[in-house]
C-alpha positions in Angstrom: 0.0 0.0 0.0 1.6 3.2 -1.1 2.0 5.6 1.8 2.9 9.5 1.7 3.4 11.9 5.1 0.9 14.9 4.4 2.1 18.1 6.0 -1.4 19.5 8.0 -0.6 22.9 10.0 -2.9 24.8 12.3 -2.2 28.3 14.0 -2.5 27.0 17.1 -4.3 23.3 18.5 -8.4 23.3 18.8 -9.3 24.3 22.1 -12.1 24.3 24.1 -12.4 27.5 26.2 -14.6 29.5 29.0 -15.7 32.4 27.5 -18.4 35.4 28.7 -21.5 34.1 28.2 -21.2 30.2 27.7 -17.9 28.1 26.0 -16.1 28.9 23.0 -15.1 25.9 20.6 -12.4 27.1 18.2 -11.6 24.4 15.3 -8.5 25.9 13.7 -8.0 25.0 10.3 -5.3 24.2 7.8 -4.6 25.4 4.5 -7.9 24.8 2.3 -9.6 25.9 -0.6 -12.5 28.4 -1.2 -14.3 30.8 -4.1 -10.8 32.9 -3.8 -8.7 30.2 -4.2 -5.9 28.9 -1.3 -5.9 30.1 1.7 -4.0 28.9 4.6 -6.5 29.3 7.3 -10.1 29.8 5.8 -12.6 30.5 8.0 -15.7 29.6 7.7 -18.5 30.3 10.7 -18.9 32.1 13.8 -21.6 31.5 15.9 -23.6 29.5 18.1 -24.8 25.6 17.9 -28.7 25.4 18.6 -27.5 21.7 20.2 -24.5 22.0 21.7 -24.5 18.5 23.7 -25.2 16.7 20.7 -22.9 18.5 18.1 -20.6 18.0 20.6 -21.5 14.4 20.2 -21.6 14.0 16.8 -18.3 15.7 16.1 -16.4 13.2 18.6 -18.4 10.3 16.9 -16.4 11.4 13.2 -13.1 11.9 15.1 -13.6 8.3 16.3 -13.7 6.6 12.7 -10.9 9.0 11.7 -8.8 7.5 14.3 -10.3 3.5 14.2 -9.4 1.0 11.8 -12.0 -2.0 12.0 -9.7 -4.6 10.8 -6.2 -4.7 11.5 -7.0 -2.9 14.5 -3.4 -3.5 16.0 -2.8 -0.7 13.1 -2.4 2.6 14.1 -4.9 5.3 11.9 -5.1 9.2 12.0 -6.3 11.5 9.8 -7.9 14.9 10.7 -11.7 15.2 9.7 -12.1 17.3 6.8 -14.6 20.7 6.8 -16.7 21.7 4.3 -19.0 25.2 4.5 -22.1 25.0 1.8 -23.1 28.1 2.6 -26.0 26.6 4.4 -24.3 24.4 6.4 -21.6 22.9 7.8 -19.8 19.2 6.9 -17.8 17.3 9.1 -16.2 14.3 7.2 -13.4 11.3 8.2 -12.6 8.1 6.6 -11.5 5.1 8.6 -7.5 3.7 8.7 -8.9 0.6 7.3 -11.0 2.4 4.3 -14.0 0.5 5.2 -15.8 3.4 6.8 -16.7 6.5 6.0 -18.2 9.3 8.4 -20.1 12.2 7.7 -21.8 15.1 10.2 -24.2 17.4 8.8 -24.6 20.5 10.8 -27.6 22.1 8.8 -29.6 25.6 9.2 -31.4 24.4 12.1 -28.1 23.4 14.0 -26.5 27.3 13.6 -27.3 30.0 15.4 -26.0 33.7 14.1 -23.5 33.7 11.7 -23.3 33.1 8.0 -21.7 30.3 7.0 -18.3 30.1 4.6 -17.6 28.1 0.9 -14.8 25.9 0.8 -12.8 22.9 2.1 -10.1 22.1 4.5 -8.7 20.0 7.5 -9.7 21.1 11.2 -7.9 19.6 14.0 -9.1 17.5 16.4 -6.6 16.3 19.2 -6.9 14.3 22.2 -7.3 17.4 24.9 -10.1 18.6 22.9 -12.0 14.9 22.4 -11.8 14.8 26.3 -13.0 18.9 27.2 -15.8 18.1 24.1 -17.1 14.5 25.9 -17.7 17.0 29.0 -20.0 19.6 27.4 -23.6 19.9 29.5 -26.9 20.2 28.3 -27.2 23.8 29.3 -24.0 24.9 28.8 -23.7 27.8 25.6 -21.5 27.0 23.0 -20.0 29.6 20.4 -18.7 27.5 17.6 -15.5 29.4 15.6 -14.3 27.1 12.5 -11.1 28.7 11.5 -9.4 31.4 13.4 -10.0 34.6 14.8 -10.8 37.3 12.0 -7.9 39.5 14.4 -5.4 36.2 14.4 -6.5 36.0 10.5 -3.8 39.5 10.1 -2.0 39.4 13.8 -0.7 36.0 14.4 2.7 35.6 12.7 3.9 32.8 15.4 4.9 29.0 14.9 2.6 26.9 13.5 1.4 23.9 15.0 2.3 21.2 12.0 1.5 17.2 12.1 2.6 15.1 9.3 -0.1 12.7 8.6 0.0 9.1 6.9 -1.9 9.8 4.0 -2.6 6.2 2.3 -3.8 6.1 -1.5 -6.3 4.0 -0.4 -7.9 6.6 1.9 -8.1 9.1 -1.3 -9.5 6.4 -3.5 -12.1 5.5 -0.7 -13.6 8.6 -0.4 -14.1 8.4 -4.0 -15.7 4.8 -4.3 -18.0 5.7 -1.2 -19.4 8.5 -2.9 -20.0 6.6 -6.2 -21.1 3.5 -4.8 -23.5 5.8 -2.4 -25.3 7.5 -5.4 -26.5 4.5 -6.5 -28.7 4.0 -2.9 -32.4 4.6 -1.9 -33.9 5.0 1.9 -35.2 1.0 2.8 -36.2 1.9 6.0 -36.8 4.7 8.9 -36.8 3.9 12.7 -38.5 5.8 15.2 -36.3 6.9 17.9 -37.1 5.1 20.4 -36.8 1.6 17.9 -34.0 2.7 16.1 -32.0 3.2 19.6 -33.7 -0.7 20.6 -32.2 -1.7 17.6 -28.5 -0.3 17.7 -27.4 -1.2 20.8 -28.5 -4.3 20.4 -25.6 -4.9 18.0 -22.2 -6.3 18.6 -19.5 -3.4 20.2 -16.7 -4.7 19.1 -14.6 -7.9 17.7 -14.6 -9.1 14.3 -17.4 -12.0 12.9 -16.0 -14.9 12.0 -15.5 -14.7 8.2 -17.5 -18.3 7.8 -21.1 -16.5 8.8 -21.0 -14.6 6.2 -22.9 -11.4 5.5 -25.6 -10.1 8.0 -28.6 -9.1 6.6 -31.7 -7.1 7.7 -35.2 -6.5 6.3 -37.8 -3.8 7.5 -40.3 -4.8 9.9 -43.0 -3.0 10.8 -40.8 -0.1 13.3 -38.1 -2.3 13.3 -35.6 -4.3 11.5 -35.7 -7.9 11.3 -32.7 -9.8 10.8 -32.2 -12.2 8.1 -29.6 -15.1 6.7 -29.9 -14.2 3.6 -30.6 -11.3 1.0 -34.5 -11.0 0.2 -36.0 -8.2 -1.7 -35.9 -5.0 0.2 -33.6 -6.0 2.5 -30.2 -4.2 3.6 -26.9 -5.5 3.9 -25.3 -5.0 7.4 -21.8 -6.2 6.8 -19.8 -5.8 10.6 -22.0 -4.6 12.4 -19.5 -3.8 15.1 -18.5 -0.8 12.6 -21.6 1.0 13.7 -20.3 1.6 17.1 -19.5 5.3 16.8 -23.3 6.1 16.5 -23.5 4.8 20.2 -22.1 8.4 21.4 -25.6 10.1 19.7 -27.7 7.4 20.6 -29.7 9.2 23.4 -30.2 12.4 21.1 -31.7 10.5 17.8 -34.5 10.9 16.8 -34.8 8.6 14.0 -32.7 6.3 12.2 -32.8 6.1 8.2 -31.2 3.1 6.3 -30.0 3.3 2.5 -28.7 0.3 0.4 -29.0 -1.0 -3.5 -31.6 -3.1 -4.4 -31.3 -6.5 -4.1 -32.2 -10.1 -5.0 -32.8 -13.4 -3.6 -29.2 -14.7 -3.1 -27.2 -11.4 -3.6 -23.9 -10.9 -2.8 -22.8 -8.3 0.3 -23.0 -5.1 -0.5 -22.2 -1.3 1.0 -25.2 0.6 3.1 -25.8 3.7 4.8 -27.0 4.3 8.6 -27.9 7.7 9.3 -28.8 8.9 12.4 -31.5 12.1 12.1 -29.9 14.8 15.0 -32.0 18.3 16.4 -30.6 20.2 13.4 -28.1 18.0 11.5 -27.5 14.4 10.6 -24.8 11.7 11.4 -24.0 9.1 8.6 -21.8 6.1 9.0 -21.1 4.4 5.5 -20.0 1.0 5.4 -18.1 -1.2 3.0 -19.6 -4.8 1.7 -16.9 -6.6 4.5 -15.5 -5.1 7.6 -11.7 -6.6 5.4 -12.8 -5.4 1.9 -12.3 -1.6 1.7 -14.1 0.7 -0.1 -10.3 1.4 -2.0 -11.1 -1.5 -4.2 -14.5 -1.5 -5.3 -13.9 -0.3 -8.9 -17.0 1.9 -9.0 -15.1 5.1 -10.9 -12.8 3.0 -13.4 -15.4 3.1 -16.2 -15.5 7.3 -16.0 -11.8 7.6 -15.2 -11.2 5.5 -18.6 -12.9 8.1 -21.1 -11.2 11.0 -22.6 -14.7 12.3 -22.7 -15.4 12.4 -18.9 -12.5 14.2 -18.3 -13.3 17.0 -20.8 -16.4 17.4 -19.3 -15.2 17.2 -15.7 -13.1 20.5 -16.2 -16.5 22.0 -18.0 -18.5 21.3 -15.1 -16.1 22.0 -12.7 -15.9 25.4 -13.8 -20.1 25.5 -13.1 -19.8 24.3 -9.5 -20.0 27.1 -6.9 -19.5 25.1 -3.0 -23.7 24.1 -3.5 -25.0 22.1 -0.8 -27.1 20.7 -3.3 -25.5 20.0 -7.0 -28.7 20.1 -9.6 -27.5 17.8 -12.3 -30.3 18.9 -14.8 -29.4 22.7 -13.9 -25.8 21.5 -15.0 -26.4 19.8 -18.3 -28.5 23.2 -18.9 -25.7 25.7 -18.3 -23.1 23.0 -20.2 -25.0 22.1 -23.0 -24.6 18.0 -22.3 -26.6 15.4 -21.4 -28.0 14.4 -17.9 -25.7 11.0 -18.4 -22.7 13.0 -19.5 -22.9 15.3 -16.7 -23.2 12.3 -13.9 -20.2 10.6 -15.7 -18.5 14.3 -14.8 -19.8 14.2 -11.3 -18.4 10.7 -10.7 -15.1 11.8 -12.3 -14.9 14.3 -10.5 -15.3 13.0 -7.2 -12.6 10.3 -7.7 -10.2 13.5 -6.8 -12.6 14.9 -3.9 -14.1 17.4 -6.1 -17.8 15.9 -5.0 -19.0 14.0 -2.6 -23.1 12.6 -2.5 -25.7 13.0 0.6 -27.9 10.0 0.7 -30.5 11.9 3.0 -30.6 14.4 0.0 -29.8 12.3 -3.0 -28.2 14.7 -4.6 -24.4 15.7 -4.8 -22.5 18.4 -3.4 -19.5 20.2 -4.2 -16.5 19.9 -1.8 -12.5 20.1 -2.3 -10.5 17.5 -0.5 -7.2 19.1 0.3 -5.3 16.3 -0.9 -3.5 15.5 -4.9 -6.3 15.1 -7.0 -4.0 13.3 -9.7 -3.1 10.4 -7.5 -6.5 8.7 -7.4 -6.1 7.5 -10.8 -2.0 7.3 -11.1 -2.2 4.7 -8.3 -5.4 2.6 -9.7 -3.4 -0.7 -11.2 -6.4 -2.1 -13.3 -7.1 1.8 -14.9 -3.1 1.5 -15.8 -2.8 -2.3 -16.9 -6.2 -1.3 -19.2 -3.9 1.4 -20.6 -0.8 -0.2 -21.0 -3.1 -3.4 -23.1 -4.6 -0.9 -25.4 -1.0 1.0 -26.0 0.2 -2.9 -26.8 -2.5 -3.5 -29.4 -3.8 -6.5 -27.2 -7.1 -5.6 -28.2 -9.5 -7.0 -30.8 -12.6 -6.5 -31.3 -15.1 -8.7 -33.2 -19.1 -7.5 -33.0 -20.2 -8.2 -29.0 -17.1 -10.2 -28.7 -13.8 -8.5 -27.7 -10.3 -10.6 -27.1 -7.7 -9.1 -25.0 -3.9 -10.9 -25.1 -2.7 -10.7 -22.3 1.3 -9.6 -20.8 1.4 -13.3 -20.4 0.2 -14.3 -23.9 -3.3 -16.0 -22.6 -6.3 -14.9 -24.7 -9.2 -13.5 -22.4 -13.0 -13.1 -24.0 -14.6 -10.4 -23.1 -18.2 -10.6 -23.7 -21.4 -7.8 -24.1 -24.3 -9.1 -22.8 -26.9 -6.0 -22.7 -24.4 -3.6 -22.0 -22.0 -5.4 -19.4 -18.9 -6.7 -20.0 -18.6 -10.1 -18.5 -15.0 -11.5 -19.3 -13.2 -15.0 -19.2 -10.5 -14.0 -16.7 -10.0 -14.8 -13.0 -11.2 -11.4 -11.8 -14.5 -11.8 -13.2 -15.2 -15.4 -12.4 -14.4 -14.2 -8.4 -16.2 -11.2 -8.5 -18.7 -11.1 -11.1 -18.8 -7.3 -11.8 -19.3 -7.2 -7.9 -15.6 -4.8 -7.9 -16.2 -3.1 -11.1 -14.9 -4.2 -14.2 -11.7 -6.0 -14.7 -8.9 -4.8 -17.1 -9.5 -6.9 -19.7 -13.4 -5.7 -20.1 -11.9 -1.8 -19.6 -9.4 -2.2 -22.3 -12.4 -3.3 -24.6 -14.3 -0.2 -23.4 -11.7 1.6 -24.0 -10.8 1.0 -27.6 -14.6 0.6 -28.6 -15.0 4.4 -27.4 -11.8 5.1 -29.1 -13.4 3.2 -32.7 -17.0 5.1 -31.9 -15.2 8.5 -32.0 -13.5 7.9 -35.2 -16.6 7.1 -36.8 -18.4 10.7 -35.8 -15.3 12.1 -36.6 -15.1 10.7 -40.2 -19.1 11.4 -40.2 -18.6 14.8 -39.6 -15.4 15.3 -42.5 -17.9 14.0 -45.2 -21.0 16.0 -44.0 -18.7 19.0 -44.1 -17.2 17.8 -47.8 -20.6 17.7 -48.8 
């Protein structure tokens, strides 16, 4: 697994501090971007929380995934949460050390108090001192939330920064992309009441890893409830580990609802991803999980078919131009002010959230626009099928013959790839162990690939001879 360090510095540490009035939480955060480019310490609100128990809460519950890994746990795993300000609201975001869980806190309208909220993206720091002073906040007690430094530090404060370097994985880039994609493709399968949706939660495991030979868990809607079930039935949800849910225990006593999103499925289905979300006075708390707590998102393939068209990628930069920090990206209002299609535009979306450009909200089903502060080249430089795909159609391994494709591969076997209604199935190891389950293999994007490549020769000779004639 390639690792980098990633320099993150802060004025000074996040503090939790007496102030007249109430408490003062001050989130300092790191370099970022926002409508007027990079800055090195944005900030982006200034004002009160309507619920500060239970931001306080919610905001220790995303530290805790940034700092857990679910497998491998004798791993160590650290990565600030990142910020986001919509304008509307604010977004709290961490990925686990073992890419299998992704975290997301949204503070909306309702949760802020005086203030306007800022547009743009960057890391906040949350360190041990504050986790304990925020698991101490009361009920009553007023709290003036500051994310980003004082507007009079902003010009004043010349001093030492305060500088971590942070393990930054590839895989923890490409998983925020595959959870977003994968997510998108989700609908709500069931809502809880609070007081059944807290019955339900802590009735799960806390901790430890299934055995691997059970297999996945699965639950169905049940009148308030969920049932659980041994195997995948229409409408119900896949709950691969539940152990991973146990962050959502620190909100449990707030919730008011719980709200679970998955894909469809069918009798005998494989295990797949799903969404818990736990519905907050104001704001919303939303653990992702991977199909297995060992299978992170990293590897689900979702964004190889868009990062393997010279056309996505042209229209990523068009619609990246169009995006302006919404809370809520309109994909029709896109292909309106771009000219292309509803399809083209979602291809751009996915494309460009494979460098943190975008990320999706299941509550909302919608997109929104967001800038990880990380490389945004390295998602696809360090994706070895997207490459191998390459290098086969650079090597004229490729041949295509109607809805049959051949690929020869480096070690001169002859793999079949196969179009059955518009998926590639394909002859190769890969496909036989997954079954399209982690995207498509190399062989079936090489075929892609060069048929897209053939398609747009053809409308470009198709446009020389309307214009001869």
């Amino acid at each position: 697994m390639t690792r980098s360090l990633q320099a993150v510095a802060y004025r000074r540490p996040s503090v939790l501090e007496s102030a007249a009035g109430g408490q003062l939480l001050g989130l300092e955060t790191s370099r970022g971007a926002t409508p007027m480019g990079v800055k090195d310490h944005p900030q982006f609100f200034a004002g009160f929380l309507t619920s500060p128990q239970v931001a306080s809460a919610a905001l220790l519950a995303v530290a805790d995934v940034a700092a857990a890994r679910y497998y491998q746990q004798q791993l160590r795993a650290s990565l600030d949460p990142v910020v986001t300000g919509n304008g509307d609201r604010l977004r709290f975001e961490s990925f686990s050390g073992c890419c299998g869980v992704y975290a997301r806190l949204d503070v909306l309208e309702a949760g802020l108090d005086g203030g306007e909220v800022g547009h743009g993206t960057t890391n906040v720091d949350v360190n041990n001192p504050l986790r304990e002073a925020l698991s101490r906040i009361g009920s009553d007690d007023p709290l003036h939330l500051r994310v980003g430094p004082e507007e009079l530090a902003v010009t004043t404060m010349d001093g030492p920064v305060v500088e971590k370097k942070v393990p930054l994985p590839d895989r923890w880039l490409r998983g925020f992309a595959e959870a977003q994609v994968i997510a998108a493709g989700f609908d709500l399968r069931a809502e809880l009441p609070a007081a059944d949706a807290v019955r339900f939660l802590r009735a799960l495991p806390r901790g430890g890893a299934r055995p691997a030979s059970t297999g996945p868990r699965w639950v169905v809607p049940s009148g308030n409830t969920l049932r659980p079930t041994t195997r995948a039935v229409p409408g119900a949800v896949c709950l691969p580990g539940p152990e991973r849910l146990i962050a959502l225990q620190r909100v449990l006593r707030h919730a008011t609802a719980l709200r679970v999103y998955g894909p469809a499925v069918t009798g005998g289905a494989a295990a797949t991803a799903s969404a818990w979300e736990v519905v907050l006075p104001g704001m919303r708390l939303t653990l992702t999980l991977s199909p297995d707590a060992s299978r992170g998102f990293s590897g689900e393939g979702g964004v190889l078919d868009a990062l393997a068209t010279d056309e996505a990628t042209e229209d990523a930069e068009l619609i990246s131009v169009l995006l302006a920090w919404e809370p809520r990206v309109d994909v029709a209002d896109l292909a309106s002010a771009s000219g292309l299609t509803p399809e083209r535009v979602r291809a751009a979306l996915i494309r460009l959230g494979t460098s943190g450009r975008v990320g999706y909200d299941t509550a909302e089903a919608a997109y929104f626009h967001r800038e990880l502060p990380y490389d945004a080249e390295r998602v696809e430089r360090h994706n070895p099928r997207l490459r191998s795909a390459r290098a086969l159609v650079a090597a004229g391994a490729v041949a295509l013959d109607g809805a049959l494709g051949t690929v020869t591969a480096e070690d001169g076997h002859v793999h079949r790839v196969r179009d059955e209604a518009g998926v590639l199935s394909c002859s190769c190891l890969w496909w036989a162990k997954y079954r399209g389950g982690r995207g498509p293999c190399k062989h079936a994007l090489a075929v892609r690939m060069v048929r897209r490549g053939d398609a747009a020769a053809e409308l470009d000779m198709a446009r020389v001879e309307a214009d001869a004639r």
